[in-house]
VMD Tcl script that builds the backbone (N, CA, C; Angstrom):
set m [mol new atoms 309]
animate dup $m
set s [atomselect $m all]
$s set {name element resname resid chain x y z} {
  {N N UNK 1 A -16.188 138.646 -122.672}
  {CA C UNK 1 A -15.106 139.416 -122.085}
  {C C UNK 1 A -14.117 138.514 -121.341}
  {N N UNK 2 A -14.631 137.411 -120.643}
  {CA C UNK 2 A -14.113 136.655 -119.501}
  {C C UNK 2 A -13.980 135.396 -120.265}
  {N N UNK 3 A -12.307 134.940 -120.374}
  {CA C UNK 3 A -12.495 133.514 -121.057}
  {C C UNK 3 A -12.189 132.588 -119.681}
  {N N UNK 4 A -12.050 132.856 -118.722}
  {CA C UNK 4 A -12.363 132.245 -117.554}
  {C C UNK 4 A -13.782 131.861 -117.029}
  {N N UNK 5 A -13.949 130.234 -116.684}
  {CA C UNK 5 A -15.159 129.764 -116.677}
  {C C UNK 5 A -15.922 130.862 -115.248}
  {N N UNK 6 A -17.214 130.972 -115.093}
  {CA C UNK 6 A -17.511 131.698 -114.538}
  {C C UNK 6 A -17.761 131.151 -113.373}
  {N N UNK 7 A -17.544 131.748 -112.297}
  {CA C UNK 7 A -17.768 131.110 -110.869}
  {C C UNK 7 A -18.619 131.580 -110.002}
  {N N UNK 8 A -18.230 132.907 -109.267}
  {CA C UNK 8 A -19.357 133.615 -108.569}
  {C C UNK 8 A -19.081 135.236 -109.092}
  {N N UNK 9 A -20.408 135.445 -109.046}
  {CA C UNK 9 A -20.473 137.174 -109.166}
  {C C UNK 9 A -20.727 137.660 -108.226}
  {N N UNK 10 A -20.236 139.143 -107.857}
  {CA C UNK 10 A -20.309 139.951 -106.455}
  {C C UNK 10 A -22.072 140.344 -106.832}
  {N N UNK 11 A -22.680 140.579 -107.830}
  {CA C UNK 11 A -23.863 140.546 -107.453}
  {C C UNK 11 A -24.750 139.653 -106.873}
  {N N UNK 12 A -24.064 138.135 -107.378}
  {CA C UNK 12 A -24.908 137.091 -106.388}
  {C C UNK 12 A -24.879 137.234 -105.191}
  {N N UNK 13 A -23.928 137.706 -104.346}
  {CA C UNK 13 A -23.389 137.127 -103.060}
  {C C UNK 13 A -23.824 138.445 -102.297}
  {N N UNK 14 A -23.584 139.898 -102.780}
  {CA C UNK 14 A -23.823 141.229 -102.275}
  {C C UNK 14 A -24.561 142.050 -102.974}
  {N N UNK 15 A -25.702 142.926 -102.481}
  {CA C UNK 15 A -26.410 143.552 -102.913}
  {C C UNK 15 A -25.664 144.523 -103.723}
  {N N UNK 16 A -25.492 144.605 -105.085}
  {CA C UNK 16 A -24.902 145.506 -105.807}
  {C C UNK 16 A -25.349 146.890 -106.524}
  {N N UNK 17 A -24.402 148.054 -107.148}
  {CA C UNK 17 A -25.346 148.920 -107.391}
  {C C UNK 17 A -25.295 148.165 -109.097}
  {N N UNK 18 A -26.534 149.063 -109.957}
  {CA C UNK 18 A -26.834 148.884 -111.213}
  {C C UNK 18 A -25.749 149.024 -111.902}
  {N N UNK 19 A -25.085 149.885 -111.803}
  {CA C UNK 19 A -24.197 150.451 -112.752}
  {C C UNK 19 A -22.169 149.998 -112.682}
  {N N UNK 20 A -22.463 148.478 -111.887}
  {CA C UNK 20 A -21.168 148.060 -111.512}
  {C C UNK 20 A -20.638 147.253 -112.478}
  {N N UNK 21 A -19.206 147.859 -113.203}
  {CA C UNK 21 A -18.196 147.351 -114.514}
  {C C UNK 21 A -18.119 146.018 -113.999}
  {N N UNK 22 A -18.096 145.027 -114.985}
  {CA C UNK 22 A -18.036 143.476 -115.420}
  {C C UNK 22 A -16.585 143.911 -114.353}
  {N N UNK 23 A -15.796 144.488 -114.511}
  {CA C UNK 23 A -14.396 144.225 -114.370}
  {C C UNK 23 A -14.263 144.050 -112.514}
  {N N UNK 24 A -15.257 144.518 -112.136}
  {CA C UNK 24 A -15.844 144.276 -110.497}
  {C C UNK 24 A -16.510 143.411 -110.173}
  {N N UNK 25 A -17.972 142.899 -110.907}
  {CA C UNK 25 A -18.783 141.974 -110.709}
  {C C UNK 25 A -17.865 140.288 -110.940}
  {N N UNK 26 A -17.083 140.421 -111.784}
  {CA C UNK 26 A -16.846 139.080 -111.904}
  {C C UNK 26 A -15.199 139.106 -111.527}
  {N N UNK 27 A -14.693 138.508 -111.059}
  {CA C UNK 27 A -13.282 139.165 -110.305}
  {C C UNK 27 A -12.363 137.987 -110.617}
  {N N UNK 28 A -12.951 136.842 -111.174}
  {CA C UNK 28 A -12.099 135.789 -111.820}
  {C C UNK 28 A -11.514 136.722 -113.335}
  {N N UNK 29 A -11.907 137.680 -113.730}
  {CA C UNK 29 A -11.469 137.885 -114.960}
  {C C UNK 29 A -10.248 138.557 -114.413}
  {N N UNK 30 A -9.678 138.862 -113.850}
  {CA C UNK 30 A -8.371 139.885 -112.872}
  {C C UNK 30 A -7.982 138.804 -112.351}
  {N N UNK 31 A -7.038 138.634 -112.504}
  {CA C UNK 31 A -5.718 137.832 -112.224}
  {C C UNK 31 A -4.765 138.227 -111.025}
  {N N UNK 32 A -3.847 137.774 -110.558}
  {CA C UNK 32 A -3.087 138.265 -109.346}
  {C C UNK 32 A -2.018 138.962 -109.991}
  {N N UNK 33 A -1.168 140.120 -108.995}
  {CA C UNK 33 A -0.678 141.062 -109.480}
  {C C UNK 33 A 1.138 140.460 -109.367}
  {N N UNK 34 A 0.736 138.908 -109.396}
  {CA C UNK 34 A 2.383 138.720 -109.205}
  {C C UNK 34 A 3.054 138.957 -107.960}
  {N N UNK 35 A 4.370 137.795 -108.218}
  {CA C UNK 35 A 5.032 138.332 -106.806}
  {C C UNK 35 A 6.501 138.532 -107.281}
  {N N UNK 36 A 7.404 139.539 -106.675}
  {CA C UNK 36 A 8.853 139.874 -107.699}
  {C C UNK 36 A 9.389 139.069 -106.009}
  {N N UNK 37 A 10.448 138.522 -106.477}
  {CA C UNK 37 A 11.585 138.260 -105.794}
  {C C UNK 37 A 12.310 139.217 -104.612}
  {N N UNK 38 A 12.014 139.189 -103.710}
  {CA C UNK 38 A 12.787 140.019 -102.633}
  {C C UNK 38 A 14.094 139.685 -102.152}
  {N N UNK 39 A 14.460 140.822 -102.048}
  {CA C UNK 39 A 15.917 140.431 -100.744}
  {C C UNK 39 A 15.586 140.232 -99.374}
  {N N UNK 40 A 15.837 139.248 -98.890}
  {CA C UNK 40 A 15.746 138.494 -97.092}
  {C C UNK 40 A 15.810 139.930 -96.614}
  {N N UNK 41 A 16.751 140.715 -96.706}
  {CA C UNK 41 A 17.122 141.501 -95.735}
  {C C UNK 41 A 16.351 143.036 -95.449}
  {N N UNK 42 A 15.798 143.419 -97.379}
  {CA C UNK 42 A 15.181 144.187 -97.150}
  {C C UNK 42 A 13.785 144.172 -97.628}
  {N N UNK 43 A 13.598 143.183 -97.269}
  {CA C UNK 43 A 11.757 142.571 -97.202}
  {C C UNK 43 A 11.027 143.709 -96.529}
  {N N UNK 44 A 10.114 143.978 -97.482}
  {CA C UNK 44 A 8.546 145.187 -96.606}
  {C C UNK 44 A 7.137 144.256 -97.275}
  {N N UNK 45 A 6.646 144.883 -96.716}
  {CA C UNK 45 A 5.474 144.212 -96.849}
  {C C UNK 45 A 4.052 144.858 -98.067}
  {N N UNK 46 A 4.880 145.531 -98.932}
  {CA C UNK 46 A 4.490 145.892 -100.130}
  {C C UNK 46 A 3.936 144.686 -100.698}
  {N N UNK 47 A 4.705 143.624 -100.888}
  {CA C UNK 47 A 4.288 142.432 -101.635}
  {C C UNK 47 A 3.307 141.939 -101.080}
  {N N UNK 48 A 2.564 141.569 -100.004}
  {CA C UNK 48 A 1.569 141.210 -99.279}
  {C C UNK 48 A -0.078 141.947 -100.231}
  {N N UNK 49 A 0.350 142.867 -100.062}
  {CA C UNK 49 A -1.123 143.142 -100.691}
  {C C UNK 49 A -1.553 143.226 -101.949}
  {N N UNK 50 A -0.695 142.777 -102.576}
  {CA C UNK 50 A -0.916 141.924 -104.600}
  {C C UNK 50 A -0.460 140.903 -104.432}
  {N N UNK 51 A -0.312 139.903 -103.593}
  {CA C UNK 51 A -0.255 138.367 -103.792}
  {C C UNK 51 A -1.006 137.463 -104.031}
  {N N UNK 52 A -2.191 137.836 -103.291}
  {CA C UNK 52 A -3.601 137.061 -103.634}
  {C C UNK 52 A -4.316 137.722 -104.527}
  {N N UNK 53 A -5.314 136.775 -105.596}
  {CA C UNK 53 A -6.353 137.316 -106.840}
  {C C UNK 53 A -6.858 137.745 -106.180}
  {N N UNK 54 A -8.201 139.224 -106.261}
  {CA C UNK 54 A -9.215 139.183 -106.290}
  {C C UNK 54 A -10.307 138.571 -105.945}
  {N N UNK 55 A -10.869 138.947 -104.925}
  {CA C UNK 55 A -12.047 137.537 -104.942}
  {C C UNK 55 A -13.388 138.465 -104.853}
  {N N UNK 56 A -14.794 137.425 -104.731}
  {CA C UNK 56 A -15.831 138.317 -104.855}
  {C C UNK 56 A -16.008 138.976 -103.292}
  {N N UNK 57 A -15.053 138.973 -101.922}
  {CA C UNK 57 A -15.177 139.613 -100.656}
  {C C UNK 57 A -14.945 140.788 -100.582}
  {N N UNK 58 A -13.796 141.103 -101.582}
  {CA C UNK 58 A -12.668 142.185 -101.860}
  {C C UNK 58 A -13.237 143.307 -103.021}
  {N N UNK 59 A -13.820 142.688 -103.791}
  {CA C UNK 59 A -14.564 143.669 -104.810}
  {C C UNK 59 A -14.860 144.840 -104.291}
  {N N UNK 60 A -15.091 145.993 -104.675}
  {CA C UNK 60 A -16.219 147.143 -104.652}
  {C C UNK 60 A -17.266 146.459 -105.036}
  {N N UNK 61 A -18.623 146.947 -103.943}
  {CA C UNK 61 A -19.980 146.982 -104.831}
  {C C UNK 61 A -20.644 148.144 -105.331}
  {N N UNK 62 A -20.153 149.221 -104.961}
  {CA C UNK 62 A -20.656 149.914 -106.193}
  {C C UNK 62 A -19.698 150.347 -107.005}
  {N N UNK 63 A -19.959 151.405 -108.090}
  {CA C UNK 63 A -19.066 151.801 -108.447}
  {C C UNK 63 A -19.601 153.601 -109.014}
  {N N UNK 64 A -19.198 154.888 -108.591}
  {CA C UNK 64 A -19.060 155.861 -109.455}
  {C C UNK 64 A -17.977 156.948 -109.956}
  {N N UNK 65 A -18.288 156.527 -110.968}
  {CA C UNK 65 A -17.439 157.055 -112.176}
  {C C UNK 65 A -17.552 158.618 -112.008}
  {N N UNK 66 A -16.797 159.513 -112.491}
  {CA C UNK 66 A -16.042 160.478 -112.024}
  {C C UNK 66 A -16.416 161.763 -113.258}
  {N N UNK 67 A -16.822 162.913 -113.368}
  {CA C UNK 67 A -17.295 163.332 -114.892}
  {C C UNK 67 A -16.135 164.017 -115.236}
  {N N UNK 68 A -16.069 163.919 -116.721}
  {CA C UNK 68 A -14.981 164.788 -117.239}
  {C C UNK 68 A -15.024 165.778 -117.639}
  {N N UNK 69 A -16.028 166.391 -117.331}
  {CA C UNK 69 A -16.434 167.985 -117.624}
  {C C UNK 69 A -14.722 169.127 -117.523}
  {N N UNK 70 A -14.454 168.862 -116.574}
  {CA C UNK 70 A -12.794 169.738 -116.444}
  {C C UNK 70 A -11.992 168.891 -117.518}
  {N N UNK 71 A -11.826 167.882 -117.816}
  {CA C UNK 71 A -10.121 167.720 -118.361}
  {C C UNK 71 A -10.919 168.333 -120.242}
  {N N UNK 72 A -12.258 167.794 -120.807}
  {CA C UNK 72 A -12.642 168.191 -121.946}
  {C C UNK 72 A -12.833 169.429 -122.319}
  {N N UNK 73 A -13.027 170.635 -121.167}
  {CA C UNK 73 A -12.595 171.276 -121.313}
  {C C UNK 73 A -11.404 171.670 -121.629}
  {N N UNK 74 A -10.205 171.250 -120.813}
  {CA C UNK 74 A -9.451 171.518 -120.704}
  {C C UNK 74 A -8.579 171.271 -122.484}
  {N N UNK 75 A -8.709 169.521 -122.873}
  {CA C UNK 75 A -8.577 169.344 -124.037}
  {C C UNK 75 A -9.250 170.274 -125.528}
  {N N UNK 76 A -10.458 171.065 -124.952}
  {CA C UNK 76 A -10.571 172.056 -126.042}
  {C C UNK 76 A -9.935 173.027 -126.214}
  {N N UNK 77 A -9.659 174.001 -125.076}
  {CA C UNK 77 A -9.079 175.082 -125.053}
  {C C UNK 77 A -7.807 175.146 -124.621}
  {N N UNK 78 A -6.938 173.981 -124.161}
  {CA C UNK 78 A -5.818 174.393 -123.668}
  {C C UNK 78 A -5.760 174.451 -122.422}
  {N N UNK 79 A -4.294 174.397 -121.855}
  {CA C UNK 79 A -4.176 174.971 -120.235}
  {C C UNK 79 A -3.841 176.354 -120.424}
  {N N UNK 80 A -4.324 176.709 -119.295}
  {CA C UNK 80 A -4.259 178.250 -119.023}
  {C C UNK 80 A -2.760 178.399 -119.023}
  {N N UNK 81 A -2.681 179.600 -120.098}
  {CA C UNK 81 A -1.228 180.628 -120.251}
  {C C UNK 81 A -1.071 181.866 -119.691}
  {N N UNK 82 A 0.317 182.466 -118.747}
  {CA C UNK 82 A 0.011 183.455 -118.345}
  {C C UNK 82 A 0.941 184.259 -119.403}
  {N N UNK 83 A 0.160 185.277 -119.810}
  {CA C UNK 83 A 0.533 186.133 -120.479}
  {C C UNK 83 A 1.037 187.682 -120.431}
  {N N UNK 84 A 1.504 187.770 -119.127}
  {CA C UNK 84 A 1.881 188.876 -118.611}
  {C C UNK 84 A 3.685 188.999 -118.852}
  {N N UNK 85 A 4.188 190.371 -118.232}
  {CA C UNK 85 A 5.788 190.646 -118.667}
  {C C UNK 85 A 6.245 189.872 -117.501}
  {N N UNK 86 A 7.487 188.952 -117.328}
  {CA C UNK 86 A 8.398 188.394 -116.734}
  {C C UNK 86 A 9.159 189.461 -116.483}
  {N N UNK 87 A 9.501 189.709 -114.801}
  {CA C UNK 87 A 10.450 190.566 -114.767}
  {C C UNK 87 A 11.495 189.661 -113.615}
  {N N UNK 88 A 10.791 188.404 -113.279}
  {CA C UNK 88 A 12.349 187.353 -112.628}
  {C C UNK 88 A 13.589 187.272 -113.699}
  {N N UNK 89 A 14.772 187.457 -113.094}
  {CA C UNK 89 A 15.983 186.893 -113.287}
  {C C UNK 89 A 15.916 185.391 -113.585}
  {N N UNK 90 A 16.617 185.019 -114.474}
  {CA C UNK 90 A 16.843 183.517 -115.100}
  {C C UNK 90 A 17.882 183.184 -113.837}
  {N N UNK 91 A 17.777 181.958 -113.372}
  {CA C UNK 91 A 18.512 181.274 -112.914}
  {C C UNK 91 A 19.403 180.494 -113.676}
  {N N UNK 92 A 20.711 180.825 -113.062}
  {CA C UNK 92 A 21.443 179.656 -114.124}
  {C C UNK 92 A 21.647 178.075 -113.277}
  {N N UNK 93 A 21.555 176.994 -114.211}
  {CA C UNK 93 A 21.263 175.376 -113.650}
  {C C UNK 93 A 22.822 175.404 -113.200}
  {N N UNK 94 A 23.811 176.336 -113.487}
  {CA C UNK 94 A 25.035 175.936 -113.417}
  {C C UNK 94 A 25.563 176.560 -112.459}
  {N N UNK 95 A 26.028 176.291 -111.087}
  {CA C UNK 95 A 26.976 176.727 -109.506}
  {C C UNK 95 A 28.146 177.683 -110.602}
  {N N UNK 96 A 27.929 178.851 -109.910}
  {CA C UNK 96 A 28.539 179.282 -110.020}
  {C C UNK 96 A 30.117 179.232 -109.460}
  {N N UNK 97 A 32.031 179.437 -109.961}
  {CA C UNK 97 A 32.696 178.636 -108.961}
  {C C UNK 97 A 32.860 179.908 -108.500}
  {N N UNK 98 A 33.395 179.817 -106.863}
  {CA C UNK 98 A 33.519 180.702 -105.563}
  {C C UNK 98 A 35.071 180.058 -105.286}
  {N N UNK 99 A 36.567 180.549 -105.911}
  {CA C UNK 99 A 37.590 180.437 -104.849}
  {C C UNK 99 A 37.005 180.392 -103.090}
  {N N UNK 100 A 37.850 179.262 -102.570}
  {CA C UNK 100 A 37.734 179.334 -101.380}
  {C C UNK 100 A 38.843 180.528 -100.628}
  {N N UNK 101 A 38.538 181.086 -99.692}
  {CA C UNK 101 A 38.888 182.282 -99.050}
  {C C UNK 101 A 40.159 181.542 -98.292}
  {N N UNK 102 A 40.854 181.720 -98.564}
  {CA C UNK 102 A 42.255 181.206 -97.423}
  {C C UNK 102 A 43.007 182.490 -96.199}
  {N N UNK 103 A 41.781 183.160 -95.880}
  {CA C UNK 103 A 42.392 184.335 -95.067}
  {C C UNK 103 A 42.641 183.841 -93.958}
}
mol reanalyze $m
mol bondsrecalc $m
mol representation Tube
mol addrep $m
């Protein structure tokens, strides 16, 4: 997976759980998130926290994954449609014009 020579794993260093993705345990394979060019003037400090790689301090040690029981549902049957009579008025996207009143 990792053509980066291997260095330390977060399981060596921290008691990890079983079920923790390569993409956590070994953190040389994740690269830094880059840095874009700022303006002097309107510098924040967004860039600060993707400047540095990954290291094995920063990792998660465990990791759980999330079930997809709702969205596969959801992908079988559809999202819910309401199927009842509309009795709102359409809005029109377009201002209606109003002469201004010169009384």
């Amino acid at each position: 997976m990792c053509s980066i020579p291997k260095k330390d794993k977060v399981s060596d260093v921290y008691s990890a759980c079983e079920n923790l993705p390569q993409r956590f345990n070994k953190p040389d394979c994740v690269g830094g998130y880059g840095q874009r060019k700022q303006h002097p003037l309107y510098k924040t400090s967004q860039n600060d926290y993707g400047r540095l790689p990954p290291n094995i301090h920063t990792m998660p040690t465990c990791f759980y994954g999330s079930n997809t029981k709702f969205t596969e549902g959801l992908l079988r049957f559809g999202m819910y449609r309401y199927h009842g009579l509309n009795t709102e008025l359409d809005k029109s996207a377009v201002m209606e014009f109003q002469p201004p009143n010169f009384d």
